[in-house]
C-alpha positions in Angstrom: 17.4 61.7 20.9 16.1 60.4 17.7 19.6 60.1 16.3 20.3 57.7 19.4 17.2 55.8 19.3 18.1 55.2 15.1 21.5 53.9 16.6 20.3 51.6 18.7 17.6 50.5 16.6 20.0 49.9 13.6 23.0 47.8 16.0 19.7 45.6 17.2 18.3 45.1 13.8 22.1 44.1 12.9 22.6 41.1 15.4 19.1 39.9 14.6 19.4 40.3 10.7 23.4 38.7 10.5 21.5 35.3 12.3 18.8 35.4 9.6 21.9 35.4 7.4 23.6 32.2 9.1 20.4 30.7 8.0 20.5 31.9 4.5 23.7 30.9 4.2 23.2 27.5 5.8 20.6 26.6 3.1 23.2 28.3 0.4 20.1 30.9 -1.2 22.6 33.7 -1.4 26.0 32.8 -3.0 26.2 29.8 -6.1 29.1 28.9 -4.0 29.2 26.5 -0.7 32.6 28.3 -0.1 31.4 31.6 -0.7 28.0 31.0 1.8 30.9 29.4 4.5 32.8 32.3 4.5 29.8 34.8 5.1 28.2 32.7 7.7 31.6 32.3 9.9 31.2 36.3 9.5 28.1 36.7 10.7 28.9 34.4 13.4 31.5 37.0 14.8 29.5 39.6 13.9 26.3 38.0 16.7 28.2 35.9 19.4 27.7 32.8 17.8 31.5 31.8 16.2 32.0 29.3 19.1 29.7 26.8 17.1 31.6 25.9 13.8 28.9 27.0 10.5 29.3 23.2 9.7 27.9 21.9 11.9 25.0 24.5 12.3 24.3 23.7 8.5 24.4 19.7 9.5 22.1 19.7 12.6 19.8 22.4 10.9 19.5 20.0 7.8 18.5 17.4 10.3 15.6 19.4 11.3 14.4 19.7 7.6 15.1 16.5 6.4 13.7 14.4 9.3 11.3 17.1 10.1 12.0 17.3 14.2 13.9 19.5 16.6 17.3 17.7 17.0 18.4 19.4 19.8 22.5 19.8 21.5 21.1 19.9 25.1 18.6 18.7 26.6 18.4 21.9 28.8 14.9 20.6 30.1 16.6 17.7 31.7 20.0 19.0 32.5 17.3 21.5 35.0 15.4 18.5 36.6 18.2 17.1 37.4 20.4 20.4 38.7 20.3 21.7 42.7 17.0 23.0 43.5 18.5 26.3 43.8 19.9 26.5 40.1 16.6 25.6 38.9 15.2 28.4 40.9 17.3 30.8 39.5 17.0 30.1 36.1 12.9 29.8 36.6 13.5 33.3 38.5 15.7 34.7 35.5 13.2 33.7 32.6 10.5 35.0 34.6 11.9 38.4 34.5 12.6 37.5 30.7 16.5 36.9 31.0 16.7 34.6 28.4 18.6 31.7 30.9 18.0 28.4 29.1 19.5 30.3 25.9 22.4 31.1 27.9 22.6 27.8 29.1 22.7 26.4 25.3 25.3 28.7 24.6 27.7 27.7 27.7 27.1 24.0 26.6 28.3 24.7 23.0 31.5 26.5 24.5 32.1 23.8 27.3 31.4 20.6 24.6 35.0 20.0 23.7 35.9 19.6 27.3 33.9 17.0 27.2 35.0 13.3 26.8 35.7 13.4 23.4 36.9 16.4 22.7 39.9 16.9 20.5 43.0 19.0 21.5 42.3 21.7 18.2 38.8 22.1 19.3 39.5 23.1 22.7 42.5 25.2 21.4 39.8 26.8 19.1 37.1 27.7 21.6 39.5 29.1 24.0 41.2 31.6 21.2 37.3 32.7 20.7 36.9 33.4 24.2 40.2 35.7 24.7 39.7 37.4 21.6 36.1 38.1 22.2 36.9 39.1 26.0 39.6 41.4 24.8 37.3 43.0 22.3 34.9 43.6 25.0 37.3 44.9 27.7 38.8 47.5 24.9 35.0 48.2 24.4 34.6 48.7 28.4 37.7 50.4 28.5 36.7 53.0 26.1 32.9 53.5 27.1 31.8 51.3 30.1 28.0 52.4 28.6 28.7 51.3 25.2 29.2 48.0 26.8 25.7 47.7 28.6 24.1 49.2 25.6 26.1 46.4 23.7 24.7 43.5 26.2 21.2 45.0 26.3 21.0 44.8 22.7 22.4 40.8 22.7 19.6 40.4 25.2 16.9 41.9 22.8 18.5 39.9 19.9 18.3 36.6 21.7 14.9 37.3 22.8 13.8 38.3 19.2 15.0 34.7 18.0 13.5 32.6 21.2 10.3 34.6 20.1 10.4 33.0 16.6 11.5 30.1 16.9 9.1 29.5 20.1 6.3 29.1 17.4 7.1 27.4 14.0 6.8 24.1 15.1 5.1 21.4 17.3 7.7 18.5 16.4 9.3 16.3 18.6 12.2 17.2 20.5 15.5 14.7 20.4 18.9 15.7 22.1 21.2 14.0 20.0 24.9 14.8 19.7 26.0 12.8 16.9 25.0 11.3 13.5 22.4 8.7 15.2 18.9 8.4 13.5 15.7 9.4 15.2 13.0 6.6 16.9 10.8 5.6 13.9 7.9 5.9 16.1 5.4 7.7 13.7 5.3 8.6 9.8 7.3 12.5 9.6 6.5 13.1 5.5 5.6 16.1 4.0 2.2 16.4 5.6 3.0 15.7 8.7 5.7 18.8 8.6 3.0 21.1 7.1 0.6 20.4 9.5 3.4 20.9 12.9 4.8 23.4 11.0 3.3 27.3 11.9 3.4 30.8 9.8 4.4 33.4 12.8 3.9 36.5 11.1 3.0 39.7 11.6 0.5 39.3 8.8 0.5 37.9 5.4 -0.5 40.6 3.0 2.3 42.6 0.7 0.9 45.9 2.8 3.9 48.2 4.1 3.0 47.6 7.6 3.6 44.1 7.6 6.1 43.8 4.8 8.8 46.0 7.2 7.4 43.8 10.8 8.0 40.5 9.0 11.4 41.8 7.9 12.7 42.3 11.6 14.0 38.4 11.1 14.4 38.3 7.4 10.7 36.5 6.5 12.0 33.9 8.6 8.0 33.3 9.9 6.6 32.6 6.7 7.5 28.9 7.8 5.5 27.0 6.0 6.8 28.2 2.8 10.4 27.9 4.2 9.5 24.2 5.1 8.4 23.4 1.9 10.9 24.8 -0.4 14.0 25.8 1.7 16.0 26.6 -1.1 13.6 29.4 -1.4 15.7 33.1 -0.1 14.3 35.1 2.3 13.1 38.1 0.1 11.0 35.5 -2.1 9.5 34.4 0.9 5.8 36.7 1.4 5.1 36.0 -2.6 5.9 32.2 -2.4 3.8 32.1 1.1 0.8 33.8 -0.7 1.3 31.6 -4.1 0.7 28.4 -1.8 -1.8 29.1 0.7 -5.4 31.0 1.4 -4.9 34.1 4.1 -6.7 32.2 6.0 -4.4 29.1 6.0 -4.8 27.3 9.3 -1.0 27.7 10.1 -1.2 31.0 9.9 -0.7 33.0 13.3 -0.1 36.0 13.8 2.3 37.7 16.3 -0.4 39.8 17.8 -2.1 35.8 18.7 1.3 35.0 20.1 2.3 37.8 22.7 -0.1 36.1 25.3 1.6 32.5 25.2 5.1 34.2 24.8 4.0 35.5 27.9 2.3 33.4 29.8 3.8 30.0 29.5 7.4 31.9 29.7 8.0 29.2 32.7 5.4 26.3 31.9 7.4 26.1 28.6 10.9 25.3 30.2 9.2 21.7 31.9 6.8 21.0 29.3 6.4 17.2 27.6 5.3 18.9 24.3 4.9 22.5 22.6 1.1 22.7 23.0 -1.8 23.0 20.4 -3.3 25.6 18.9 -6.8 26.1 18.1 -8.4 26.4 14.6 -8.7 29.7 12.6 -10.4 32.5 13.7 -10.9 31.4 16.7 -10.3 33.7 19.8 -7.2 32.6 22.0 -6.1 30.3 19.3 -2.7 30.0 20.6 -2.9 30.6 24.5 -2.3 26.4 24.4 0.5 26.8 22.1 3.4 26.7 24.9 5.9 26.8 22.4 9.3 25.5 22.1 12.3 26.8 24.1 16.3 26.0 23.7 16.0 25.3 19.9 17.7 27.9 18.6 19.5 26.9 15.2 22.8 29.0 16.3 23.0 26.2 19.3 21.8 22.9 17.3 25.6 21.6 17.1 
């Protein structure tokens, strides 16, 4: 029993860890090489379900994000749902309230279905469809040779996809802008470095170098020390909890913890889908802090084509 439970544990802790490394490997902190950090982050996209994206353009959109400090989004799920049947919307509403991760799935099916689009190129349509038949034959063999090693397989995606909505539901408070191509943002306010700090957000499980929260905050590579991310991205991951602490007080008012975050996460699982913003959050120390904080939804960088 323990030996299966450390099975699934480790293939869960795989999917989650090879995005972290997409990331890594988007902002080149592992390899001196741009090839090198390519190569392993077309890998890991094989590895997690994510190869119908190309790493390029992951690494261009996900610069966006830093450089201009917002969420530049590929879909703007939100309105694709207002304006879909009733009875999709219901569903999907229906889906994430029994926390099915549906508006991640829709991201997903818009990043296979984009070069079908007006637009698309020949090669890039030739490209996704090769993905889809190889990955549908890998899973059919899969099915084929344990039909429960399959539904173990998509019960781990699900936790994997709800590991990352969970982070990236509260790093940020930006703006959100579906934009396809190369086109600049609205230069409607001033996005410098303080005004990234201060709608940027440390999820964590806590910040202190104890055991207990050095192995939590390791579940996605340090990825919610985000404030230290955001202002030195060249930073890598394992550098992450010391260059945190060298920059800020524990009791830095971005600073929330995971255990403050379960109740939004939860409770706003279908505010979040319609809502105009991502909330606020309330100062330090003070109790409920984040039960405002309706986070963001649909932003994951493995989708941000």
């Amino acid at each position: 029993m323990a030996a299966r439970s450390l099975r699934h544990l480790i293939r869960d802790a795989t999917l989650v860890c090879s995005a972290y490394f997409i990331h890594e490997f988007a902002h080149q902190t592992i390899f001196r090489s741009a090839q090198a950090n390519a190569r392993w982050g077309l890998l890991m996209g094989w590895l997690n379900g994510s190869c119908f994206a190309r790493f390029d353009d992951l690494r261009r959109k996900h610069m966006r994000h830093h450089l201009e400090r917002a969420d530049v989004l590929t879909f703007d799920a939100k309105g694709f749902l207002l304006r879909s049947p009733a009875w999709l919307r219901r569903t999907v509403v229906a889906l994430e309230w029994a926390y099915f991760p549906a508006v991640e799935y829709l991201m997903r099916a818009f990043v296979i279905l984009m070069p079908f689009r007006a637009g698309g190129t020949a090669s890039a349509r030739l490209r996704i469809v090769a993905i889809a038949l190889l990955r549908l034959a890998a899973l059919a063999l899969l099915a084929i040779a344990s039909p429960k090693a399959l539904l173990l397989y998509c019960l781990a995606v699900l936790i994997f996809i709800t590991v990352l909505r969970f982070a990236d539901c509260f790093q940020h408070t930006y703006d959100a802008y579906p934009i396809l191509d190369d086109r600049p943002l609205p230069q409607d306010k001033i996005r410098d470095r303080d005004y990234g700090q201060a709608h940027t957000f440390t999820d964590v499980a806590g910040v202190s170098d104890a055991w207990g929260h050095a192995l939590l905050n390791m579940v996605w590579l340090n990825f919610g020390f985000h404030n230290a991310h955001h202002e030195r991205p060249t930073v890598p991951w394992h550098r992450l909890p010391a260059y945190h602490r060298t920059l800020y007080r524990p009791d830095h008012a971005q600073v929330i913890t995971v255990g403050e975050l379960l109740h939004s996460f939860h409770a706003n699982r279908i505010r979040r889908i319609f809502a105009q913003d991502y909330g606020q959050v309330g100062p330090f120390g003070t109790p409920g802090r984040a039960d405002r904080f309706v986070g963001a939804v649909g932003v994951s960088f493995l989708t941000a084509v």
